[in-house]
Residue frames as a rotation matrix with the C-alpha (Angstrom) as fourth column:
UNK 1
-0.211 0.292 -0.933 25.16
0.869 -0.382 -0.316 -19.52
-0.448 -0.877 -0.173 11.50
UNK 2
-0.833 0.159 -0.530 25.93
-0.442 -0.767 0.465 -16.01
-0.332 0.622 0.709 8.96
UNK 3
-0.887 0.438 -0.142 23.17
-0.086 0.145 0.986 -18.02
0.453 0.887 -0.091 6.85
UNK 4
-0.402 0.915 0.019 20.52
0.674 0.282 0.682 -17.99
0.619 0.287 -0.731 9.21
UNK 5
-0.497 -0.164 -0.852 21.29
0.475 -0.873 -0.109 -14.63
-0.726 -0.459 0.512 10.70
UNK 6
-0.977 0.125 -0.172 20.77
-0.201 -0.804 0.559 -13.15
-0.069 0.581 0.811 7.05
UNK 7
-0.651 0.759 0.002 17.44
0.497 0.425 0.757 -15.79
0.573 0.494 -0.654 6.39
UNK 8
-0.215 0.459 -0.862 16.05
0.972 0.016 -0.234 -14.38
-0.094 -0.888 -0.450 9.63
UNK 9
-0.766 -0.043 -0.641 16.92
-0.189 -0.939 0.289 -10.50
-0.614 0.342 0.711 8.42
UNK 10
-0.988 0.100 -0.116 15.95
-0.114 0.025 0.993 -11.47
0.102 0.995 -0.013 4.99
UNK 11
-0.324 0.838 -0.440 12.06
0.646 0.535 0.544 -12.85
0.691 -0.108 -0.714 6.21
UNK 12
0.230 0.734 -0.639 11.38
0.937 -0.343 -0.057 -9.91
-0.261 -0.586 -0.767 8.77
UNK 13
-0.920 -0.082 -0.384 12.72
-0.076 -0.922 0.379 -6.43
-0.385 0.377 0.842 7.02
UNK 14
0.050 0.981 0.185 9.68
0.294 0.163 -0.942 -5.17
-0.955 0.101 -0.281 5.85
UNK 15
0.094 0.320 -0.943 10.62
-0.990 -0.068 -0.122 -4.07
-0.103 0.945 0.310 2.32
UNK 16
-0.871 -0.391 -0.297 11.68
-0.458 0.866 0.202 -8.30
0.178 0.312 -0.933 2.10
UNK 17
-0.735 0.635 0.239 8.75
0.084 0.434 -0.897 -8.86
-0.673 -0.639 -0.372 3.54
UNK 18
-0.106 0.824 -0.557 6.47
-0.552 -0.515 -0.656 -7.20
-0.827 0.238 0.510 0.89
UNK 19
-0.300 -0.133 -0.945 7.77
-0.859 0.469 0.206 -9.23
0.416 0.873 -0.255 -2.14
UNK 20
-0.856 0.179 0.484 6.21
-0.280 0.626 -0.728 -12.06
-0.434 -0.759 -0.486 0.24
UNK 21
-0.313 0.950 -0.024 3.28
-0.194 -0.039 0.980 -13.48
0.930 0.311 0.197 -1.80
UNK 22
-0.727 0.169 -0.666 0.31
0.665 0.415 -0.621 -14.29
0.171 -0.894 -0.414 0.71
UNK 23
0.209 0.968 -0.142 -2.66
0.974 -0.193 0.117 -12.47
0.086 -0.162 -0.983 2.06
UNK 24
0.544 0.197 -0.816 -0.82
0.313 -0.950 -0.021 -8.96
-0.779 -0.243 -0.578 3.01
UNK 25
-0.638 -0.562 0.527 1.11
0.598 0.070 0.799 -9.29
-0.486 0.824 0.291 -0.92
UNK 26
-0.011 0.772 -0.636 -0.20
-0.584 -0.521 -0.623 -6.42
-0.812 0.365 0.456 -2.85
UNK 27
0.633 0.183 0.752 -1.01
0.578 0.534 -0.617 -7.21
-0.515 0.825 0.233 -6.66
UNK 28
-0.504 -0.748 -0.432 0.81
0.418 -0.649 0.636 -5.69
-0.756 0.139 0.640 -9.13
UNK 29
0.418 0.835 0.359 -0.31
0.895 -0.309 -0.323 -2.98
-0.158 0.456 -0.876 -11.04
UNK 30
0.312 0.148 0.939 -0.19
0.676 -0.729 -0.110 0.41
0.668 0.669 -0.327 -11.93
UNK 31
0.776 0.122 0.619 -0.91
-0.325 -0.764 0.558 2.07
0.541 -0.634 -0.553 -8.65
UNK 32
0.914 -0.044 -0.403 1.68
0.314 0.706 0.635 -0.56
0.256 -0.706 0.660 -6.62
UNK 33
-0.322 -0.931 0.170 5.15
0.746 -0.360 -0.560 1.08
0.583 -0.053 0.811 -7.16
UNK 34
-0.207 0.259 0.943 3.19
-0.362 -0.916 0.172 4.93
0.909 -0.306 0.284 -6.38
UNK 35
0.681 0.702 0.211 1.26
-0.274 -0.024 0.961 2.95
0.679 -0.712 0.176 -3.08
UNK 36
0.112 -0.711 -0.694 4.88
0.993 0.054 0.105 1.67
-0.037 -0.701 0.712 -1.57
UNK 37
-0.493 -0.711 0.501 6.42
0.536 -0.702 -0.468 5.26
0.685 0.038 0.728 -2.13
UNK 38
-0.507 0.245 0.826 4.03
-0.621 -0.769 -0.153 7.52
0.598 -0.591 0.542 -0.80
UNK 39
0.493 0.827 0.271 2.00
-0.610 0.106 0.786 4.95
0.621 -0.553 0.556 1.62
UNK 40
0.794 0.028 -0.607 3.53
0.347 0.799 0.491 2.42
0.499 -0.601 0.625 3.05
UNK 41
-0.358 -0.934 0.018 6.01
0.205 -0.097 -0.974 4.34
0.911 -0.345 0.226 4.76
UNK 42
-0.755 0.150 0.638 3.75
-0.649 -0.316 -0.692 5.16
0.098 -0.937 0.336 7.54
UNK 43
0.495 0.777 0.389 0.66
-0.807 0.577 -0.125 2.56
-0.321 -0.252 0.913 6.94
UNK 44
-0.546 -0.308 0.779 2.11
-0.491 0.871 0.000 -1.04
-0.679 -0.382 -0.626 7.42
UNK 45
-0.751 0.250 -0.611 1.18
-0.651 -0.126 0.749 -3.22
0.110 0.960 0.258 4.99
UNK 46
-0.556 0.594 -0.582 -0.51
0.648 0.748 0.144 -5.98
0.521 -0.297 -0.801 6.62
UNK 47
-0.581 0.575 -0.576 -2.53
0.187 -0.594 -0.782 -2.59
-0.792 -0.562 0.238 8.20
UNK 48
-0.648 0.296 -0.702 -3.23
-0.696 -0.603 0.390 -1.39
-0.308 0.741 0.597 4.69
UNK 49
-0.874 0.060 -0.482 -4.58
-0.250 0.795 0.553 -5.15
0.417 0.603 -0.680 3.72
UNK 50
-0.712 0.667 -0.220 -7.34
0.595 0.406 -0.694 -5.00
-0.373 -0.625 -0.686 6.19
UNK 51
-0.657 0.531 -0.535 -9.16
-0.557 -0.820 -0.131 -1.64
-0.509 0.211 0.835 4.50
UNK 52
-0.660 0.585 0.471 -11.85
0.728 0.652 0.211 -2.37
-0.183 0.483 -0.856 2.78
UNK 53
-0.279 0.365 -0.888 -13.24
0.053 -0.918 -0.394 1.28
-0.959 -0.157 0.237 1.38
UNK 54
0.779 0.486 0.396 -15.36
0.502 -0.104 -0.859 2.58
-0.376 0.868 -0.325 -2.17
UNK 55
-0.236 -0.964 0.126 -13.49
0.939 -0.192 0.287 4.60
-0.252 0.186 0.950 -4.01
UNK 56
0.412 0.507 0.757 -14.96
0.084 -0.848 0.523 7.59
0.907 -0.151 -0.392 -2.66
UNK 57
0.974 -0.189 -0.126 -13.72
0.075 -0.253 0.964 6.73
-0.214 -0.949 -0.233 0.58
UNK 58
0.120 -0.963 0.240 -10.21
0.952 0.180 0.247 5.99
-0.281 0.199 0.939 -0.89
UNK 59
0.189 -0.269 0.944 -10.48
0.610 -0.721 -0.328 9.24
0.769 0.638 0.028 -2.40
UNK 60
0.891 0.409 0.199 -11.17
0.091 -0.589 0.803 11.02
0.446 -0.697 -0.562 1.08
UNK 61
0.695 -0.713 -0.088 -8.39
0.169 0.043 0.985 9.66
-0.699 -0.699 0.150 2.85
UNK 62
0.187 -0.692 0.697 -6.14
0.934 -0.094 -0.344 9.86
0.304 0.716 0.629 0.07
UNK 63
0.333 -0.153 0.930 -6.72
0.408 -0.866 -0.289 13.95
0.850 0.476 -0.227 -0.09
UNK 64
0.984 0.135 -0.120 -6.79
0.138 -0.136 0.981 13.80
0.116 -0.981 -0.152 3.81
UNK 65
0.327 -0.935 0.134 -2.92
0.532 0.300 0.792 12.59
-0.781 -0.188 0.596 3.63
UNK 66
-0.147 -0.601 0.785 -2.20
0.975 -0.223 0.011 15.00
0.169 0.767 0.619 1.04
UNK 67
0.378 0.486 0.788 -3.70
0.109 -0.869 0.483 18.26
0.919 -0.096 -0.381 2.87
UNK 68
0.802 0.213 0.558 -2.67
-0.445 -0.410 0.796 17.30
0.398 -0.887 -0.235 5.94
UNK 69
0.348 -0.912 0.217 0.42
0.160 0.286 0.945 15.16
-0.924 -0.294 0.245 6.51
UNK 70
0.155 -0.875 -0.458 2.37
-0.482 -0.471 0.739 16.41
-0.863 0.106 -0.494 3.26
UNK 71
0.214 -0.384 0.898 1.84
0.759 0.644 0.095 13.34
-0.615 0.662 0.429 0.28
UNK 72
-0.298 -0.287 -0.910 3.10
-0.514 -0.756 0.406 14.51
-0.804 0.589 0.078 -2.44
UNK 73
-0.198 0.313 0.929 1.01
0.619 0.775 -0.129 13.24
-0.760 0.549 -0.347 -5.25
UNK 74
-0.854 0.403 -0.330 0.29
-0.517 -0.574 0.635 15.13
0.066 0.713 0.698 -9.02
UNK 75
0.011 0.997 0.077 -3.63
-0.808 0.054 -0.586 14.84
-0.589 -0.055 0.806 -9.66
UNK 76
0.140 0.155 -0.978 -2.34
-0.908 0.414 -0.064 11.99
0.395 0.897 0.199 -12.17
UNK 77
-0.639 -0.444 -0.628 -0.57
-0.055 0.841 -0.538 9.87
0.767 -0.309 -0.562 -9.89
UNK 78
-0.445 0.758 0.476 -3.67
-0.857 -0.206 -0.472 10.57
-0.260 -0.619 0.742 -7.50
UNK 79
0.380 0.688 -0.618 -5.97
-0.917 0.192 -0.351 8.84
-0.123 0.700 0.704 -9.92
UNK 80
-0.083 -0.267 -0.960 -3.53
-0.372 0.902 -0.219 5.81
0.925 0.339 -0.174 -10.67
UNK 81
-0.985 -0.169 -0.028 -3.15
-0.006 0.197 -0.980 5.26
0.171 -0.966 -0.195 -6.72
UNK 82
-0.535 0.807 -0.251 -7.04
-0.837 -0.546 0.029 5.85
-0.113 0.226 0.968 -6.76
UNK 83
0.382 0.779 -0.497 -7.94
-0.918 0.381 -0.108 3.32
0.105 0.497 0.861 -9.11
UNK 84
-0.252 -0.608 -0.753 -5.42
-0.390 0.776 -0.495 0.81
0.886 0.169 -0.433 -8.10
UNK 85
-0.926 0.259 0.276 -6.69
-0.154 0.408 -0.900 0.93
-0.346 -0.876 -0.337 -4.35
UNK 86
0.128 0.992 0.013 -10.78
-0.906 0.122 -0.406 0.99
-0.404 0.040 0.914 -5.57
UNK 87
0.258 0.189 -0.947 -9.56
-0.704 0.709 -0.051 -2.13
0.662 0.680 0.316 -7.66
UNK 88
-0.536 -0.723 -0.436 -7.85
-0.250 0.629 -0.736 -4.16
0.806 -0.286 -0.518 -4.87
UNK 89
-0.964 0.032 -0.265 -9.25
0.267 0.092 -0.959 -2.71
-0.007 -0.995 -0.097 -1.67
UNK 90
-0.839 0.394 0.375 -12.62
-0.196 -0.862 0.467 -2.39
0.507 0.318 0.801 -2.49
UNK 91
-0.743 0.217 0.633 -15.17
-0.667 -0.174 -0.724 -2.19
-0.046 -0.961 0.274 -0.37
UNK 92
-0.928 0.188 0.322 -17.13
0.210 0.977 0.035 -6.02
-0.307 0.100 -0.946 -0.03
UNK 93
0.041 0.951 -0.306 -20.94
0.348 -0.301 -0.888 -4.33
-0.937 -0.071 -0.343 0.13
UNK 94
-0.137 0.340 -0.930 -20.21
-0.691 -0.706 -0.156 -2.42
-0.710 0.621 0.332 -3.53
């Protein structure tokens, strides 16, 4: 019964949930450690997995969430979080 109390925890907590390979599994990379810390506490990941943006638009919203709701990002870790979302999430038309 304890064992499928924890499996049940263990399969819907969302940080357990991310190490989940599958369609809303990031890759791993550079940017992936920086995009849990400062994103996914408020964008869901299986929300984040639908985007689909250039990396111009990534760049907007990025600065958007750093001007206005508080990320804390240096202009380096910008850039890695940047290029890690233009590589993954990038927009299908570019």
């Amino acid at each position: 019964m304890l064992g499928n109390v924890v499996l049940r925890v263990a399969l819907t907590h969302p940080r357990c949930a991310m190490a989940e390979t599958g369609p809303t599994a990031q890759p791993p990379g550079d940017g992936a450690q920086l995009l849990e810390k400062q994103c996914l506490n408020c964008h869901p990941i299986e929300k984040l997995s639908r985007y689909r943006k250039s990396r111009d638009q990534w760049e907007q919203a990025t600065t958007s969430m750093i001007s206005g709701y508080g990320v804390v990002l240096t202009e380096s870790e910008k850039e890695v979080v940047l290029d890690y979302l233009a590589k993954i999430k990038r927009n299908s038309s570019e």
